[in-house]
N, CA, C and O atoms as a printed pandas DataFrame, in Angstrom:
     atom_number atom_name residue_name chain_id  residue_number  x_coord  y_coord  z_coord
0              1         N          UNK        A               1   80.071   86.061   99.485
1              2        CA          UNK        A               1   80.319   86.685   98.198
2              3         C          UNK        A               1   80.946   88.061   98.413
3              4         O          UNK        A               1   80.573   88.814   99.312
4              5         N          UNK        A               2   82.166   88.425   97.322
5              6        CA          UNK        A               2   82.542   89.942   97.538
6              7         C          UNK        A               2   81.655   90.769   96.978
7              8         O          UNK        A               2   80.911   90.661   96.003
8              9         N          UNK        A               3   81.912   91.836   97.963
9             10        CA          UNK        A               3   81.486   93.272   97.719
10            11         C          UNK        A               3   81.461   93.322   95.848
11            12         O          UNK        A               3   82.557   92.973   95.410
12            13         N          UNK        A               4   80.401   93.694   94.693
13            14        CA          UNK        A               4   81.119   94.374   93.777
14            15         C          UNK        A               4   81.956   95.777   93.761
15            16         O          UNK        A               4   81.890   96.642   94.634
16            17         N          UNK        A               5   82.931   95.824   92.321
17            18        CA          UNK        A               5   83.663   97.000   92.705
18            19         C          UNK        A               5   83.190   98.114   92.128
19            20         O          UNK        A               5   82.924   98.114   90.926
20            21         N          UNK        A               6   83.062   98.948   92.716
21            22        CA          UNK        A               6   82.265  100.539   92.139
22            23         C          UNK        A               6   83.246  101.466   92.187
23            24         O          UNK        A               6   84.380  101.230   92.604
24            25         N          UNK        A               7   82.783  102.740   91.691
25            26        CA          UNK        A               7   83.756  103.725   91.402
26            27         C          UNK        A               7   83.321  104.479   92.969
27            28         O          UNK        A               7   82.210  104.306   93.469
28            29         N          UNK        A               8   84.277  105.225   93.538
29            30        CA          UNK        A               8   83.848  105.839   94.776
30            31         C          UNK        A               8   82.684  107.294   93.998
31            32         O          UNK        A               8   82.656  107.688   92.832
32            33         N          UNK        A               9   82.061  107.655   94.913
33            34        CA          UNK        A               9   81.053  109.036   94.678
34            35         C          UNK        A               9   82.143  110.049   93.560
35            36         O          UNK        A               9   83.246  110.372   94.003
36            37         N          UNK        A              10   81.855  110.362   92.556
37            38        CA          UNK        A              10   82.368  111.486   91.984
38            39         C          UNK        A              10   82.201  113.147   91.845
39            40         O          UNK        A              10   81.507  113.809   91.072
40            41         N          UNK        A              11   83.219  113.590   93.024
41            42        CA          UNK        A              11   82.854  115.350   92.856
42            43         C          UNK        A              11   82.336  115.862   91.874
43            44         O          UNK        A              11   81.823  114.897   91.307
44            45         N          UNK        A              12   82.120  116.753   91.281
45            46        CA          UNK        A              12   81.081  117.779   90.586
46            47         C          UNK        A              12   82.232  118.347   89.417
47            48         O          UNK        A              12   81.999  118.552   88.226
48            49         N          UNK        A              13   83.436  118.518   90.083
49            50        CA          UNK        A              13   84.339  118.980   88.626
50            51         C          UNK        A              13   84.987  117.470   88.156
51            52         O          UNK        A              13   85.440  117.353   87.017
52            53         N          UNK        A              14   85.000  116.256   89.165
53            54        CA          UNK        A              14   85.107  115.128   88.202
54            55         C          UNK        A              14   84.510  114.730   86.915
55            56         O          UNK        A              14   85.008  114.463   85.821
56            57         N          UNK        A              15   82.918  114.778   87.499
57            58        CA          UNK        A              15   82.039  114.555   86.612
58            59         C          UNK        A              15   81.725  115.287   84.989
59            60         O          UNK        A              15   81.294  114.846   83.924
60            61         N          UNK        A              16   82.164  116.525   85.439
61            62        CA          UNK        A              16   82.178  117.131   84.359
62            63         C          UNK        A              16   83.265  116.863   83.665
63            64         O          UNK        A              16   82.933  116.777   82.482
64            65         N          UNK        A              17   84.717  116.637   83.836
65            66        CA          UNK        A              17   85.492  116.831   82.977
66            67         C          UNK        A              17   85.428  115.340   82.498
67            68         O          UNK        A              17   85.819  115.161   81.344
68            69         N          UNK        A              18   84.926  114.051   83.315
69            70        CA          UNK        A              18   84.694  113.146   82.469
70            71         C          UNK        A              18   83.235  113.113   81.341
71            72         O          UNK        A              18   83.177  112.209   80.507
72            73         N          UNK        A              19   82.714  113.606   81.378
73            74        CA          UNK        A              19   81.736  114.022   80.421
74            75         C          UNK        A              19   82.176  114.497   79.383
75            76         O          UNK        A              19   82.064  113.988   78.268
76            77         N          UNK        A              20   82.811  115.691   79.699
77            78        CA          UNK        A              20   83.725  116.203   78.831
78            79         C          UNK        A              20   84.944  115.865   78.006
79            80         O          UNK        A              20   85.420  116.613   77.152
80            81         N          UNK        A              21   85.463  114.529   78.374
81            82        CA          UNK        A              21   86.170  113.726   77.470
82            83         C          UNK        A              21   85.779  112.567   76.663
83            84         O          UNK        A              21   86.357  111.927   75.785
84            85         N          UNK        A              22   84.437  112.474   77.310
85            86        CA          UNK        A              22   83.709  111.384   76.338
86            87         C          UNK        A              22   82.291  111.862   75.663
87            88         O          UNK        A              22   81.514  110.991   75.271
88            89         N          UNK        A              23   81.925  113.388   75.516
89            90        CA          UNK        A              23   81.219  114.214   74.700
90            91         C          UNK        A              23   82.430  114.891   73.480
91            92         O          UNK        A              23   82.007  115.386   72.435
92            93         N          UNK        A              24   83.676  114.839   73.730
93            94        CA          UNK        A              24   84.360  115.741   72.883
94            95         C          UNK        A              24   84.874  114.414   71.833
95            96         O          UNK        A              24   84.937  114.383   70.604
96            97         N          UNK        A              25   85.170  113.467   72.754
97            98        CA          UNK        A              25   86.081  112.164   71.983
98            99         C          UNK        A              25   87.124  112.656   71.120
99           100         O          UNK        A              25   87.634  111.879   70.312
100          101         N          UNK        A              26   87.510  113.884   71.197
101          102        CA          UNK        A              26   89.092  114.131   70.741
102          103         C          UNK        A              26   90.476  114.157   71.299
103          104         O          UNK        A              26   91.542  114.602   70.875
104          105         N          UNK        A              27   90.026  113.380   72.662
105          106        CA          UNK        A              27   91.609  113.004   73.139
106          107         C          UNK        A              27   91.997  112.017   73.024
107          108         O          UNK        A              27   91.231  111.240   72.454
108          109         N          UNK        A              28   93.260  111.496   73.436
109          110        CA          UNK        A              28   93.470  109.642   73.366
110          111         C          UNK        A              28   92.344  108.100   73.412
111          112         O          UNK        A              28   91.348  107.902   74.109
112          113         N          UNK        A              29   92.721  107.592   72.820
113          114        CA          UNK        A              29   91.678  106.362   73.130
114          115         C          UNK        A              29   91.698  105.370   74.353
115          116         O          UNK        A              29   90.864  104.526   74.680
116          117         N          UNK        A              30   92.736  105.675   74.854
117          118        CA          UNK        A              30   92.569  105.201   76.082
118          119         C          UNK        A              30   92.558  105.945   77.127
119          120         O          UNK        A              30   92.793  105.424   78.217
120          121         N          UNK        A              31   92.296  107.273   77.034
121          122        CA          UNK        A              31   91.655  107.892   77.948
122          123         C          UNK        A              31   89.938  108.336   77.945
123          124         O          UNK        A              31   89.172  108.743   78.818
124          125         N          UNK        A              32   89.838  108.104   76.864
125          126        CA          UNK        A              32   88.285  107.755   76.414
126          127         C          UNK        A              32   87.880  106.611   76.977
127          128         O          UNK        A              32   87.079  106.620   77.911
128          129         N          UNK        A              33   88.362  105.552   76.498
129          130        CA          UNK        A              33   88.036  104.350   77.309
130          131         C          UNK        A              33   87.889  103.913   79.087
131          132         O          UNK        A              33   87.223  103.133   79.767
132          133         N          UNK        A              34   88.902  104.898   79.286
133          134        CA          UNK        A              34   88.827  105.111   81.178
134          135         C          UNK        A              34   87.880  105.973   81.510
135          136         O          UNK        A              34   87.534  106.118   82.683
136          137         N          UNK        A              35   87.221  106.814   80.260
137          138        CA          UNK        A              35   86.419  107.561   81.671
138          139         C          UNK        A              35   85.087  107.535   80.953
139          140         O          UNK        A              35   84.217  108.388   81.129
140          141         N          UNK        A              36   84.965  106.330   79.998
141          142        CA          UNK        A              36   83.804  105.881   79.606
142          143         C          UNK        A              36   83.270  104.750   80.721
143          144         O          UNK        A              36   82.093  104.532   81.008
144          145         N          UNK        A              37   84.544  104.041   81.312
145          146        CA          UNK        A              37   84.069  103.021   82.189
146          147         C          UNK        A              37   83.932  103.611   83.624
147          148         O          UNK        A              37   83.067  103.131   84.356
148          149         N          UNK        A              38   84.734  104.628   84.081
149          150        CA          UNK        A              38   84.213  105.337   85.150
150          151         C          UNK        A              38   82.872  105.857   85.211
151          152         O          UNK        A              38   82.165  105.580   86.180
152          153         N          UNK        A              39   82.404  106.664   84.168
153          154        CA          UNK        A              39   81.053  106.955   83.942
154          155         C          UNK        A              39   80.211  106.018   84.040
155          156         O          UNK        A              39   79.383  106.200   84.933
156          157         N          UNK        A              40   80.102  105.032   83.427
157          158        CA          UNK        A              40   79.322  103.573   83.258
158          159         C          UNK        A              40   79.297  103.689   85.046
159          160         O          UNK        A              40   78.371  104.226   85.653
160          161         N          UNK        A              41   80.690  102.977   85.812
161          162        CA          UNK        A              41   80.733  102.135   87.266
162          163         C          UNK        A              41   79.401  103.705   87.966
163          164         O          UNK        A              41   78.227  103.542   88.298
164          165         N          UNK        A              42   80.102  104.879   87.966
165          166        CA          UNK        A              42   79.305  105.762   88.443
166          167         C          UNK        A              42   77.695  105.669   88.569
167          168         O          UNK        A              42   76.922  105.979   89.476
168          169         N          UNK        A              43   77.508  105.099   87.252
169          170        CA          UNK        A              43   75.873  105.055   86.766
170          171         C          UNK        A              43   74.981  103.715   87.433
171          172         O          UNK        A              43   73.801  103.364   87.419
172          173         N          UNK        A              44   76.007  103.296   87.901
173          174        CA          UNK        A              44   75.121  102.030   88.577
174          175         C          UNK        A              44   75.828  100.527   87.726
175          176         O          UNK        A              44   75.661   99.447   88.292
176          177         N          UNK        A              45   76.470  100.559   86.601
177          178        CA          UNK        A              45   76.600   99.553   85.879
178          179         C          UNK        A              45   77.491   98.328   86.365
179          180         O          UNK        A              45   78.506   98.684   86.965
180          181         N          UNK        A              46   77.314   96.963   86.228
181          182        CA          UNK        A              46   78.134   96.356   87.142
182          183         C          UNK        A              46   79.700   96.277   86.111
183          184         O          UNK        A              46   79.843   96.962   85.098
184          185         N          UNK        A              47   80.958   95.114   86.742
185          186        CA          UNK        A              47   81.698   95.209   85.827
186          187         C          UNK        A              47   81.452   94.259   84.629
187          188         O          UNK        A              47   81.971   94.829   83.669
188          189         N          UNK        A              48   80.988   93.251   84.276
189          190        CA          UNK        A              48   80.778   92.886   82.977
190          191         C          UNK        A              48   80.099   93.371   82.028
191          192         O          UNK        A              48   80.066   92.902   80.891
192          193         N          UNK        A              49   79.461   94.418   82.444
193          194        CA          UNK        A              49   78.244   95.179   81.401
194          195         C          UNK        A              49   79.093   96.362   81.123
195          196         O          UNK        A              49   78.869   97.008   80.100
196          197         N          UNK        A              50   80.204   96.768   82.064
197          198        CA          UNK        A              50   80.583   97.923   81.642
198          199         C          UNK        A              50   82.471   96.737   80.658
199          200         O          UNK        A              50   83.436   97.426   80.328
200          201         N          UNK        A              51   82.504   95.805   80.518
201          202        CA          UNK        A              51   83.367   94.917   80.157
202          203         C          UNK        A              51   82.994   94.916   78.850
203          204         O          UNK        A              51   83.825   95.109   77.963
204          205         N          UNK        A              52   81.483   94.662   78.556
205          206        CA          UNK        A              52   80.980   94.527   76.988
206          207         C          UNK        A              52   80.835   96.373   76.524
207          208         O          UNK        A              52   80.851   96.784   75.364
208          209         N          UNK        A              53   80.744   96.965   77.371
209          210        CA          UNK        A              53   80.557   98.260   76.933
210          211         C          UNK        A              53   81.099   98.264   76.012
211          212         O          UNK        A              53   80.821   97.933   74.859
212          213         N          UNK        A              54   82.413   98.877   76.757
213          214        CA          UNK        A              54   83.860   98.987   76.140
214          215         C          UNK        A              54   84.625   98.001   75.435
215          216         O          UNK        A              54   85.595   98.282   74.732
216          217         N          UNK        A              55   84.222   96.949   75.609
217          218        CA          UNK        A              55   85.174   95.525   74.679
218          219         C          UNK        A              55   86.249   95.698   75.231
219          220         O          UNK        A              55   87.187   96.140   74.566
220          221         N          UNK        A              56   86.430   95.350   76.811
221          222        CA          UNK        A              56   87.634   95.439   77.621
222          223         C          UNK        A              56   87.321   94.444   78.235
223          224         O          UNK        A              56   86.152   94.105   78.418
224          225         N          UNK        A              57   88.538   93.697   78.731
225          226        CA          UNK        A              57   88.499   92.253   79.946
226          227         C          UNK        A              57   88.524   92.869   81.242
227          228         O          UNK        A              57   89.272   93.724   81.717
228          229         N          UNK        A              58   87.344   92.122   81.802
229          230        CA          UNK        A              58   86.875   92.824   82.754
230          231         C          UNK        A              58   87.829   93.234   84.350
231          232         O          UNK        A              58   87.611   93.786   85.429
232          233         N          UNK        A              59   88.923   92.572   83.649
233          234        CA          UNK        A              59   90.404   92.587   84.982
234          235         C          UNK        A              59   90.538   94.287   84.695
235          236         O          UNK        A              59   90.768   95.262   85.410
236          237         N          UNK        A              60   90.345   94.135   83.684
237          238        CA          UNK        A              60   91.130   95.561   82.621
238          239         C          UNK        A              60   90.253   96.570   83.617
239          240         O          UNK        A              60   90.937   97.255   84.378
240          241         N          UNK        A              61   88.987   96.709   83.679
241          242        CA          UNK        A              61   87.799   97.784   83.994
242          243         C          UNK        A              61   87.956   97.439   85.857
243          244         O          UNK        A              61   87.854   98.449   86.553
244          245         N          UNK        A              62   88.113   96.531   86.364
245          246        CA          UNK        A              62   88.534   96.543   87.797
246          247         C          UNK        A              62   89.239   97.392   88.174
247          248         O          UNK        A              62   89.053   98.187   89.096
248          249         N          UNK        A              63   90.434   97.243   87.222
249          250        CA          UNK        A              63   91.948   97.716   87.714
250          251         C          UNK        A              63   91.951   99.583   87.427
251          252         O          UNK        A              63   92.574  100.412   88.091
252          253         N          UNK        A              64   91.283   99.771   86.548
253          254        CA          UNK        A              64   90.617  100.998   86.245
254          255         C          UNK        A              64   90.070  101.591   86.917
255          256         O          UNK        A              64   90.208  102.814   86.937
256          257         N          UNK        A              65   89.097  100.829   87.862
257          258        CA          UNK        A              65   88.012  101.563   88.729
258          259         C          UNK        A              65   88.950  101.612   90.284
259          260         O          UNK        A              65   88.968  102.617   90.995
260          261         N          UNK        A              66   89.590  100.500   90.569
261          262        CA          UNK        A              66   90.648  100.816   91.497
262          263         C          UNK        A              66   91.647  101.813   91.855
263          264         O          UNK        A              66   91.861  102.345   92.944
264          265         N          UNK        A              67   92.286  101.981   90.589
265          266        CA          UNK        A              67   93.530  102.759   90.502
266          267         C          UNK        A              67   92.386  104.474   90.882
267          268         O          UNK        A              67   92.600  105.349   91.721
268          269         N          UNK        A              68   91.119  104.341   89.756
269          270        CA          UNK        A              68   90.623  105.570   90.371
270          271         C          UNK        A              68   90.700  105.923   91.712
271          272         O          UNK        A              68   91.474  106.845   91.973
272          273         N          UNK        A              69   90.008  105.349   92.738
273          274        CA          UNK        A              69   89.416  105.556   93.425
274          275         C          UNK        A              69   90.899  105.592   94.638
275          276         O          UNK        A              69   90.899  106.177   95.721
276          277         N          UNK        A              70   91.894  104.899   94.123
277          278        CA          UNK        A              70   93.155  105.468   94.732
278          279         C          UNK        A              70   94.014  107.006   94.783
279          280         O          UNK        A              70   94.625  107.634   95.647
280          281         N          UNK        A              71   93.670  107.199   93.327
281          282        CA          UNK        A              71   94.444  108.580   92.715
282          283         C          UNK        A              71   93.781  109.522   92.257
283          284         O          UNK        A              71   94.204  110.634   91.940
284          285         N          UNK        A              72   92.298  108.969   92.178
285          286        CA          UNK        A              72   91.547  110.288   91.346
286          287         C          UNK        A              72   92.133  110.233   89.774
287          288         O          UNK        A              72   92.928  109.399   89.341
288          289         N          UNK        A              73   91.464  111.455   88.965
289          290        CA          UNK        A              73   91.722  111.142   88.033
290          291         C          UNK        A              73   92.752  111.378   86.923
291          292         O          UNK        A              73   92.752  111.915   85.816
292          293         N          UNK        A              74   93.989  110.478   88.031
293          294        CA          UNK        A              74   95.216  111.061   87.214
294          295         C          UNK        A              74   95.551  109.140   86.968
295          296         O          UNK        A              74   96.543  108.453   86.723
296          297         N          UNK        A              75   94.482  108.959   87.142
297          298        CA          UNK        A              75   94.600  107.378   86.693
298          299         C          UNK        A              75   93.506  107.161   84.760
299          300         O          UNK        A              75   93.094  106.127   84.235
300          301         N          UNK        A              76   93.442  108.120   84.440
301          302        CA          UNK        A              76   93.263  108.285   83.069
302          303         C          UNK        A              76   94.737  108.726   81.745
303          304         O          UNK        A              76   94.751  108.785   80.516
304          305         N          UNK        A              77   95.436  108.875   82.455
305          306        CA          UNK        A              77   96.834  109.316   82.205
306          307         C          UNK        A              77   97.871  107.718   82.079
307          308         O          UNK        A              77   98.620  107.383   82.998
308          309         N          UNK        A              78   97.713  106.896   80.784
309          310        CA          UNK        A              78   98.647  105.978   80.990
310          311         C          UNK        A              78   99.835  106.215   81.396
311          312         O          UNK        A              78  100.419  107.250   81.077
312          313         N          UNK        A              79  100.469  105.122   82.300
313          314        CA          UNK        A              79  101.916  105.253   82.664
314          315         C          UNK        A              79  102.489  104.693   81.907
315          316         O          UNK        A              79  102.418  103.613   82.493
316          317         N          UNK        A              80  103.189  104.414   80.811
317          318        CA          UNK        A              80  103.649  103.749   80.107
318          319         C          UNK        A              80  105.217  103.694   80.642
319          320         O          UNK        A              80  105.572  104.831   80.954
320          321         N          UNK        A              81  106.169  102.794   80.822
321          322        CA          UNK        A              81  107.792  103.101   80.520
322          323         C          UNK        A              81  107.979  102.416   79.798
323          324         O          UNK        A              81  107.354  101.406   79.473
324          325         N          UNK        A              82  109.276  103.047   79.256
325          326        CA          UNK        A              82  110.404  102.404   78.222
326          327         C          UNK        A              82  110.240  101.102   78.018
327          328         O          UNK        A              82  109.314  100.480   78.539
328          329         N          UNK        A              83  111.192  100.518   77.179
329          330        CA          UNK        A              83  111.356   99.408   76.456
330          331         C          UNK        A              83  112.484   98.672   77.412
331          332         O          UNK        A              83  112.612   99.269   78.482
332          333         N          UNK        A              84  113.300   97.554   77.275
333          334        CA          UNK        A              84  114.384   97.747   77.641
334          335         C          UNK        A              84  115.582   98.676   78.400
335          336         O          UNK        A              84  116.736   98.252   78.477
């Protein structure tokens, strides 16, 4: 069986500023949503519990906790490009 996927240990000014975006809830909603599920993986939560949290597919909250733990938290920052 695989490893589950967790968020790596979160520094001390991580933690806070994700606290701080999901105590204020006045920034984007999908940056609310990323560092509601980082918080959750942090806390011990596995990914389907943190899947119903949020009402996200749980590929969605993987790929989330991945990209973190690659970039830190400039993976709360959608990349969106253009159209065509």
């Amino acid at each position: 069986m695989t490893q589950p996927v967790r968020v790596r240990r979160l520094t001390e000014p991580e933690g806070q500023k994700l606290q701080r975006i999901v105590r204020r809830g006045t920034t984007s909603t999908v940056r609310y949503r990323r560092a509601m599920i980082l918080l959750a993986s942090a806390g011990g939560n596995t990914v389907p519990v943190i899947a119903r949290l949020v009402q996200a597919d749980e590929d969605t909250v993987r790929d989330v906790i991945h990209r973190f733990n690659e970039i830190g938290l400039a993976c709360l920052d959608p990349q969106w490009a253009g159209g065509r």
